[in-house]
FIVO-769627 format. One record per residue (C-alpha): x negated, y negated, z. Coordinates in steps of 0.2 Angstrom, whole numbers, plus 5000, padded with zeros to 4 digits. Each point is the difference from the previous one (the first is absolute). Example, Ala and Ser with C-alpha at 12.3 -4.5 7.8 and 13.67 -1.06 7.14 Angstrom:
REM residues 2
493850225039
499449834997
END
This chain:
REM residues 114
509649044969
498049965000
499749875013
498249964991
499549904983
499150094990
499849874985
498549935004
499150115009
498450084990
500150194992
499450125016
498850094987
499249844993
498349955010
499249865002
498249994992
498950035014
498549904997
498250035007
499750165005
498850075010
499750184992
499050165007
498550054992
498650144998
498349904997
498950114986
498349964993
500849904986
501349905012
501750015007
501250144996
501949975002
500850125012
501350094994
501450085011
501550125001
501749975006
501050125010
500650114985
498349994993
500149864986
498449904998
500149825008
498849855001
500149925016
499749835005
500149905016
500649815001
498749985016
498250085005
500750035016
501550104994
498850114990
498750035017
501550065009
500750124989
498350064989
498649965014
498849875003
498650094989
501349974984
499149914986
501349904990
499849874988
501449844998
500950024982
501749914993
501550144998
499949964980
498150064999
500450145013
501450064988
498849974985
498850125008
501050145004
501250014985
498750094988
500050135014
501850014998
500449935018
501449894999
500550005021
499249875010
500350015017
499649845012
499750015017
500450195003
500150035019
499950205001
498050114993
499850155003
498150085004
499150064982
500350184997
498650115007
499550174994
499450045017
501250105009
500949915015
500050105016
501750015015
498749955013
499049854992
500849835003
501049934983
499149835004
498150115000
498949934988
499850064982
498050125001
499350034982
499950154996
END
């Protein structure tokens, strides 16, 4: 016997729509690109963070992002065929560098151009 009521309690699967979004971006010559990221198993994701300083602590204070509704980020990225959107994802890990990583240099050194 189930000592909890399910009947009125919302599908686990179905979210809430997030509202305003603070979303990463690169700044080109012709304005803001949208950042596009990858999940764990490699699908493509847009990300979007419900506070500023949510994204500062997970991406950096040097992040540009710009404010956009969930609706117009998901208008955005499904011509790209990216229909994921993660909000306020915790866990980034360091771009991949083509510059061989070395047992005796820290793992916190800073990225050098090559």
């Amino acid at each position: 016997m189930c000592l909890f009521s399910y009947a009125e309690d919302p599908d686990p699967d179905e979210q809430a729509p997030a509202g305003l979004l603070f979303v990463p971006v690169r700044t080109q010559a012709a304005g803001p690109v949208l950042r596009v990221f990858r999940t764990p198993l490699g699908e493509r994701t847009a990300v979007g963070f419900s506070r500023r300083d949510l994204l500062t602590a997970t991406l950096g204070a040097g992040q540009p992002a710009i404010p956009l509704a969930e609706a117009a980020l998901r208008a955005l990225t499904e011509p790209l065929g990216i229909d994921r959107l993660v909000v306020d994802p915790v866990l980034t890990a360091r771009a991949v560098s083509t510059r061989p990583v070395y047992a005796a240099e820290p793992a916190d050194a800073p990225v050098r151009a090559l």
